[in-house]
C-alpha positions as CSV (number, residue, x, y, z in Angstrom):
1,X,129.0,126.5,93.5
2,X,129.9,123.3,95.6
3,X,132.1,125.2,97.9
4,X,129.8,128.3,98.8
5,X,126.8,124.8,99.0
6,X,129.4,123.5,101.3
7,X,130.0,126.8,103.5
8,X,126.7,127.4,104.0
9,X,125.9,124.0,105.0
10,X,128.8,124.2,107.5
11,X,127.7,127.3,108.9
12,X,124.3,125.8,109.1
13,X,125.7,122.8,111.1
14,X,127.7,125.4,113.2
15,X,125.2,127.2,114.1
16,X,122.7,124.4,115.1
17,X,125.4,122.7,116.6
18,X,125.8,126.2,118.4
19,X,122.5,126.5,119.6
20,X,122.4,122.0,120.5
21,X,125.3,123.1,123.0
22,X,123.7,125.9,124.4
23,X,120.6,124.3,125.2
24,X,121.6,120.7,126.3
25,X,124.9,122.1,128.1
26,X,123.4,125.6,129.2
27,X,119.9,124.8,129.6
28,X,119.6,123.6,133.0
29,X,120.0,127.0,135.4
30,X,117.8,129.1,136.3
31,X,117.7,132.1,139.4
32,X,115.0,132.6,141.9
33,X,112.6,136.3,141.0
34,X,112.8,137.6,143.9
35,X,114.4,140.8,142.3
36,X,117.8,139.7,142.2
37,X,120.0,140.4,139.4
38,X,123.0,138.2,138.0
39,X,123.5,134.4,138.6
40,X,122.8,132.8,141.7
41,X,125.3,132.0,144.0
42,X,127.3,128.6,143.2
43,X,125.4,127.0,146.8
44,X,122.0,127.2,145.2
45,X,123.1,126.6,141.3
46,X,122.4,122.7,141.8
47,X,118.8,122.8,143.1
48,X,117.8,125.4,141.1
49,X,119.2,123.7,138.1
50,X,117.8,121.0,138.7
51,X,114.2,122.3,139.8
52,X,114.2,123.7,136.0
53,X,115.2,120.8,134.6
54,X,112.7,119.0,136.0
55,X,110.0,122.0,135.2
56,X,111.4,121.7,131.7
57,X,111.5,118.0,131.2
58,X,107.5,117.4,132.5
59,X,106.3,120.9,129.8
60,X,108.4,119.0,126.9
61,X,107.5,115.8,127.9
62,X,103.3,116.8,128.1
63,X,103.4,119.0,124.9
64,X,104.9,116.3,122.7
65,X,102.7,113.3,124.2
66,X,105.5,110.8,124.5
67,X,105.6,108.2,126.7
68,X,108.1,107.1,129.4
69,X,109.6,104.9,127.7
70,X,110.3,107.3,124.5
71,X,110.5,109.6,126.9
72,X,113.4,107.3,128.6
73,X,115.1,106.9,125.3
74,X,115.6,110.4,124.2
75,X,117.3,111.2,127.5
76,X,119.4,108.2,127.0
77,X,120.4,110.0,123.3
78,X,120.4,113.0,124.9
79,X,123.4,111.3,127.4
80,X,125.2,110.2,124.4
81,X,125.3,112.9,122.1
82,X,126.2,115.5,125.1
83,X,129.4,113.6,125.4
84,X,129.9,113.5,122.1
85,X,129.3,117.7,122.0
86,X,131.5,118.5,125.1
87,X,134.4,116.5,123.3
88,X,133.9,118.5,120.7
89,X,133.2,121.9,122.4
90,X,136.8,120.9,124.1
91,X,138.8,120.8,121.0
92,X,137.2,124.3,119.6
93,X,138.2,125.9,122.8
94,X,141.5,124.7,122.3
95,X,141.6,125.8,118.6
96,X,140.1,129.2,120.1
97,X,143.1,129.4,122.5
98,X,145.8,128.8,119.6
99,X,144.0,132.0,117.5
100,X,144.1,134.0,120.9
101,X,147.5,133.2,121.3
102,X,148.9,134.2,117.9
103,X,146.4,137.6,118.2
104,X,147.9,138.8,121.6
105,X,151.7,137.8,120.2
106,X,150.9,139.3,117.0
107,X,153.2,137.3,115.2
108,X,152.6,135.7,111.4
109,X,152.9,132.5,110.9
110,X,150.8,131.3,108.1
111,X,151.5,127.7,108.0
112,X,150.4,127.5,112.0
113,X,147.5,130.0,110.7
114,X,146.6,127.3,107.8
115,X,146.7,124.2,110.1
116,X,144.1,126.4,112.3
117,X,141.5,127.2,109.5
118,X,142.0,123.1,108.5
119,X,141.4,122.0,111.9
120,X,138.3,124.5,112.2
121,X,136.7,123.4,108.7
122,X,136.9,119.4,109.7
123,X,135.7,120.6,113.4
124,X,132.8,122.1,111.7
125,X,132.2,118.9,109.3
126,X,132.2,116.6,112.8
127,X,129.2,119.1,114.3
128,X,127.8,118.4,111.2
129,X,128.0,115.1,111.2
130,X,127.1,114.5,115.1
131,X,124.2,116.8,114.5
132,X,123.2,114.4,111.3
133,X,123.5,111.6,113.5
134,X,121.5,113.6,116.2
135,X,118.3,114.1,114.4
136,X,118.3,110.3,112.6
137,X,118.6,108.7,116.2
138,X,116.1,111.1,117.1
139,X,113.4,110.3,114.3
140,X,113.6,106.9,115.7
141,X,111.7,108.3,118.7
142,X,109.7,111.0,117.0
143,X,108.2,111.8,114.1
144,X,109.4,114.9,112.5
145,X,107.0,117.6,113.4
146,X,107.9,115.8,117.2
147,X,111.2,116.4,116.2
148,X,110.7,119.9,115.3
149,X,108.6,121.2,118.5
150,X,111.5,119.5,120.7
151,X,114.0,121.3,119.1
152,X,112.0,124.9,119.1
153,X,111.3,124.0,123.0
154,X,114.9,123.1,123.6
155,X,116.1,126.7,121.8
156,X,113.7,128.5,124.3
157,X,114.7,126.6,126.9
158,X,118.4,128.0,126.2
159,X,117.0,131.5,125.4
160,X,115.3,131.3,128.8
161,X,118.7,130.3,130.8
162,X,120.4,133.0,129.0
163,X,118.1,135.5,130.0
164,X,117.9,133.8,133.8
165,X,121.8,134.5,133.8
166,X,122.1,137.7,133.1
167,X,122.2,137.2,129.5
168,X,125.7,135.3,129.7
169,X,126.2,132.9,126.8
170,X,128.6,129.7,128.0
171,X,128.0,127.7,124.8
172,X,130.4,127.4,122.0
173,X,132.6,130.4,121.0
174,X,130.7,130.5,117.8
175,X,133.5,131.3,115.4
Protein backbone atom coordinates (compact mmCIF):
# COMPACT_ATOMS: atom_id res chain seq x y z
CA UNK A 1 0.00 0.00 0.00
CA UNK A 2 2.83 2.44 0.80
CA UNK A 3 4.56 1.85 -2.44
CA UNK A 4 1.49 2.15 -4.95
CA UNK A 5 0.74 5.68 -2.08
CA UNK A 6 4.28 6.46 -3.05
CA UNK A 7 3.87 5.96 -7.03
CA UNK A 8 1.00 7.84 -7.30
CA UNK A 9 2.29 10.63 -5.27
CA UNK A 10 5.41 10.65 -7.53
CA UNK A 11 3.53 10.59 -10.61
CA UNK A 12 1.45 13.35 -9.09
CA UNK A 13 4.68 15.45 -8.42
CA UNK A 14 5.82 14.49 -12.11
CA UNK A 15 3.14 15.57 -13.55
CA UNK A 16 2.73 18.99 -11.84
CA UNK A 17 6.27 19.33 -11.97
CA UNK A 18 5.56 18.68 -15.77
CA UNK A 19 3.11 21.11 -16.34
CA UNK A 20 5.39 23.98 -13.57
CA UNK A 21 8.07 23.59 -16.51
CA UNK A 22 5.90 24.00 -19.27
CA UNK A 23 4.39 27.07 -18.10
CA UNK A 24 7.22 29.01 -16.36
CA UNK A 25 9.85 27.76 -19.08
CA UNK A 26 7.39 27.56 -22.12
CA UNK A 27 4.98 30.09 -21.25
CA UNK A 28 6.41 33.15 -22.56
CA UNK A 29 5.94 32.89 -26.82
CA UNK A 30 3.45 33.65 -28.53
CA UNK A 31 2.98 34.30 -32.79
CA UNK A 32 1.25 37.24 -34.37
CA UNK A 33 -2.65 36.11 -36.10
CA UNK A 34 -2.14 37.34 -39.05
CA UNK A 35 -2.93 33.76 -40.56
CA UNK A 36 0.40 32.35 -40.25
CA UNK A 37 0.97 28.99 -39.23
CA UNK A 38 4.02 27.46 -37.14
CA UNK A 39 6.41 29.48 -34.86
CA UNK A 40 7.58 32.79 -35.61
CA UNK A 41 10.74 33.27 -36.95
CA UNK A 42 13.66 33.34 -34.20
CA UNK A 43 14.10 37.65 -35.18
CA UNK A 44 10.65 38.33 -33.72
CA UNK A 45 10.58 35.36 -30.88
CA UNK A 46 12.01 38.02 -28.22
CA UNK A 47 9.40 40.81 -28.58
CA UNK A 48 6.71 38.67 -29.05
CA UNK A 49 7.68 36.77 -26.03
CA UNK A 50 8.00 39.27 -24.24
CA UNK A 51 4.78 41.33 -25.37
CA UNK A 52 2.86 38.09 -23.87
CA UNK A 53 4.60 37.97 -20.95
CA UNK A 54 3.81 41.28 -20.15
CA UNK A 55 -0.07 40.69 -21.39
CA UNK A 56 0.12 37.79 -19.10
CA UNK A 57 1.76 39.23 -16.04
CA UNK A 58 -0.80 42.53 -15.91
CA UNK A 59 -4.29 39.59 -16.49
CA UNK A 60 -2.65 37.41 -13.48
CA UNK A 61 -1.59 40.22 -11.69
CA UNK A 62 -5.40 42.15 -11.82
CA UNK A 63 -7.35 38.84 -11.34
CA UNK A 64 -5.62 37.82 -8.19
CA UNK A 65 -5.57 41.62 -6.62
CA UNK A 66 -2.03 41.48 -5.39
CA UNK A 67 0.02 44.27 -4.97
CA UNK A 68 3.48 45.27 -6.36
CA UNK A 69 5.21 44.31 -3.90
CA UNK A 70 3.59 40.64 -3.59
CA UNK A 71 3.49 41.01 -6.93
CA UNK A 72 7.50 41.69 -6.79
CA UNK A 73 7.99 38.70 -4.57
CA UNK A 74 6.46 35.97 -6.51
CA UNK A 75 8.49 36.90 -9.49
CA UNK A 76 11.48 36.83 -7.29
CA UNK A 77 10.28 32.94 -6.35
CA UNK A 78 9.36 32.56 -9.61
CA UNK A 79 13.47 33.45 -10.46
CA UNK A 80 14.49 30.94 -7.92
CA UNK A 81 12.54 27.98 -8.40
CA UNK A 82 13.06 28.25 -12.44
CA UNK A 83 16.66 27.67 -11.74
CA UNK A 84 16.08 25.17 -9.65
CA UNK A 85 13.60 23.37 -12.54
CA UNK A 86 16.06 23.89 -15.50
CA UNK A 87 18.70 22.03 -13.23
CA UNK A 88 16.58 19.54 -12.90
CA UNK A 89 14.96 19.43 -16.43
CA UNK A 90 18.93 19.09 -17.38
CA UNK A 91 19.60 15.89 -15.59
CA UNK A 92 16.16 14.12 -16.98
CA UNK A 93 17.38 14.97 -20.41
CA UNK A 94 20.45 13.41 -19.77
CA UNK A 95 18.82 10.27 -18.07
CA UNK A 96 16.51 10.45 -21.28
CA UNK A 97 19.67 10.37 -23.53
CA UNK A 98 21.22 7.21 -21.57
CA UNK A 99 17.52 5.19 -22.31
CA UNK A 100 17.73 6.49 -26.00
CA UNK A 101 21.09 5.25 -26.17
CA UNK A 102 20.67 1.73 -24.93
CA UNK A 103 17.17 1.60 -27.19
CA UNK A 104 18.86 2.48 -30.53
CA UNK A 105 21.97 -0.08 -29.51
CA UNK A 106 19.67 -2.52 -28.38
CA UNK A 107 21.82 -4.00 -26.05
CA UNK A 108 20.84 -5.48 -22.28
CA UNK A 109 22.43 -4.37 -19.65
CA UNK A 110 20.36 -4.51 -16.51
CA UNK A 111 22.58 -3.14 -13.97
CA UNK A 112 23.04 0.22 -16.32
CA UNK A 113 19.14 -0.28 -16.79
CA UNK A 114 18.65 -0.45 -12.78
CA UNK A 115 21.00 2.55 -12.07
CA UNK A 116 18.49 4.39 -14.69
CA UNK A 117 15.16 3.59 -13.05
CA UNK A 118 17.06 4.61 -9.47
CA UNK A 119 18.22 7.81 -10.84
CA UNK A 120 14.62 8.46 -12.44
CA UNK A 121 12.72 7.52 -9.05
CA UNK A 122 14.99 10.08 -6.80
CA UNK A 123 14.72 12.66 -9.90
CA UNK A 124 11.06 12.33 -9.43
CA UNK A 125 11.28 12.58 -5.43
CA UNK A 126 13.47 16.06 -6.05
CA UNK A 127 10.36 17.54 -8.41
CA UNK A 128 8.48 16.57 -5.64
CA UNK A 129 10.21 18.04 -3.23
CA UNK A 130 11.06 21.51 -5.22
CA UNK A 131 7.32 21.55 -6.04
CA UNK A 132 6.68 21.12 -2.06
CA UNK A 133 8.92 23.86 -1.53
CA UNK A 134 7.20 25.75 -4.46
CA UNK A 135 3.75 26.05 -3.14
CA UNK A 136 4.95 26.68 0.91
CA UNK A 137 7.07 29.74 -0.38
CA UNK A 138 4.22 30.52 -2.34
CA UNK A 139 1.46 30.52 0.44
CA UNK A 140 3.64 33.00 2.02
CA UNK A 141 2.39 35.46 -0.68
CA UNK A 142 -1.09 34.05 -1.27
CA UNK A 143 -3.57 32.50 0.37
CA UNK A 144 -4.60 29.26 -1.14
CA UNK A 145 -7.55 29.82 -3.28
CA UNK A 146 -4.65 32.78 -4.65
CA UNK A 147 -2.56 30.04 -4.89
CA UNK A 148 -4.97 27.89 -6.80
CA UNK A 149 -6.25 30.57 -9.55
CA UNK A 150 -2.35 31.38 -10.17
CA UNK A 151 -1.64 28.03 -10.85
CA UNK A 152 -4.95 27.29 -13.17
CA UNK A 153 -3.86 30.81 -14.98
CA UNK A 154 -0.32 29.67 -15.33
CA UNK A 155 -1.59 26.00 -16.90
CA UNK A 156 -3.56 28.07 -19.52
CA UNK A 157 -1.06 30.24 -20.00
CA UNK A 158 1.16 27.05 -21.16
CA UNK A 159 -1.92 25.58 -23.01
CA UNK A 160 -2.11 28.83 -24.82
CA UNK A 161 1.82 28.84 -25.89
CA UNK A 162 1.37 25.40 -26.96
CA UNK A 163 -1.39 26.06 -29.12
CA UNK A 164 0.47 29.59 -30.32
CA UNK A 165 3.35 27.09 -31.47
CA UNK A 166 1.88 24.93 -33.42
CA UNK A 167 1.01 22.67 -30.69
CA UNK A 168 4.93 21.86 -29.94
CA UNK A 169 5.44 20.79 -26.35
CA UNK A 170 9.30 21.84 -25.12
CA UNK A 171 8.77 20.99 -21.44
CA UNK A 172 9.95 17.93 -19.76
CA UNK A 173 10.06 14.60 -21.64
CA UNK A 174 7.39 13.38 -19.34
CA UNK A 175 8.55 9.85 -18.70
Amino acid sequence: MRFAYRTNLMLLAGLAFSLMTVTSLEGQRGRRGGGRRGPPPRSERAGLEERVRVRMDQRIRERLGLSEDEWRAIGDQARDFDEKRGELMRNELALKRRVDAIAVEGRENDEEAGEILDQLIVLREQELELFQEEQERLLEILSPSQLVRFQAMRQQLGEQIRRLRGGRDGGSPGW
